[in-house]
C-alpha positions as CSV (number, residue, x, y, z in Angstrom):
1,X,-10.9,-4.3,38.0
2,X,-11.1,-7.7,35.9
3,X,-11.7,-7.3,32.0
4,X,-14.7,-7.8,30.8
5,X,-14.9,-6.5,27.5
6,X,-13.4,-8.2,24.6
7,X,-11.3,-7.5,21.2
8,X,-14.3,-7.3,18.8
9,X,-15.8,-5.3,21.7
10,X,-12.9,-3.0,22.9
11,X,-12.1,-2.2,18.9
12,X,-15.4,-0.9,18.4
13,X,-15.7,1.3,21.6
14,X,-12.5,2.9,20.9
15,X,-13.4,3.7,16.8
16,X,-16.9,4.8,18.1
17,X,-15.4,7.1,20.7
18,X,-12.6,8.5,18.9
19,X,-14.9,8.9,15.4
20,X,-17.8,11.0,18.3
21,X,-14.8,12.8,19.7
22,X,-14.0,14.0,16.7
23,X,-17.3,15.2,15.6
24,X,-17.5,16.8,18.4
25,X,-14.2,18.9,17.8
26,X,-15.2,19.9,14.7
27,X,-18.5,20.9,15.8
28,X,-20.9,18.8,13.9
29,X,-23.2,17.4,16.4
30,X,-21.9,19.8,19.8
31,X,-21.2,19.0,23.0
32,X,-23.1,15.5,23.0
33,X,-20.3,14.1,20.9
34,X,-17.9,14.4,24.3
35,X,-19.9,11.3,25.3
36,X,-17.4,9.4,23.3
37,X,-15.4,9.6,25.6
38,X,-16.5,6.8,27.7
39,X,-16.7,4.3,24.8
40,X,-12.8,5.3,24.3
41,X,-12.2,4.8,27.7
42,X,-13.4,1.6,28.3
43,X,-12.1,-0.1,25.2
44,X,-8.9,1.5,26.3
45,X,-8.8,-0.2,29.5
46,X,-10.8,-2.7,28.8
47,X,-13.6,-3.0,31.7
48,X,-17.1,-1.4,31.4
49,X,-19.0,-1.0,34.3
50,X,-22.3,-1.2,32.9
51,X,-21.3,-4.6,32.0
52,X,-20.3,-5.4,35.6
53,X,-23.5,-4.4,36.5
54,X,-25.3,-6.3,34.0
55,X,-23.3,-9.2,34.6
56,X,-21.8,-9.3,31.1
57,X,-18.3,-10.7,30.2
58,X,-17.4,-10.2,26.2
59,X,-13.9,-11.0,27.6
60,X,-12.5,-14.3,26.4
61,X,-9.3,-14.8,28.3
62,X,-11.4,-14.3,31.9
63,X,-14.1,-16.2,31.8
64,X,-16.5,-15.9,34.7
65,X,-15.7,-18.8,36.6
66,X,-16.1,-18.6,40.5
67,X,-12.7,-19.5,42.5
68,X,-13.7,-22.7,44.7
């Protein structure tokens, strides 16, 4: 698993999914507010699938160069 999210990027996943996680604790918009979770998680680890997928890299530090 290679990062592909960046700083910028992983700071706002994780304050999205911990401020929708916490909504969702305290009941204000239900159950869909568990969704958070996978914001946190990827800015916690910092690799998104959908990215991979996509062919997205917000990731500085590993560029998407090809080994020769």
């Amino acid at each position: 698993m290679q990062a592909n999210v960046g700083r910028l990027d992983r700071i706002v996943r994780i304050v999205v999914g911990l401020i929708l996680i916490g909504l969702a604790v305290s009941g204000t918009i239900g159950i869909w507010g568990w969704i958070g979770l996978l914001p946190l998680l990827s800015g916690l680890l910092g690799f998104c699938m959908l990215y991979r997928l996509l062919g997205i890299n917000t990731c500085g530090c590993c560029g998407s160069k090809k080994p020769d």
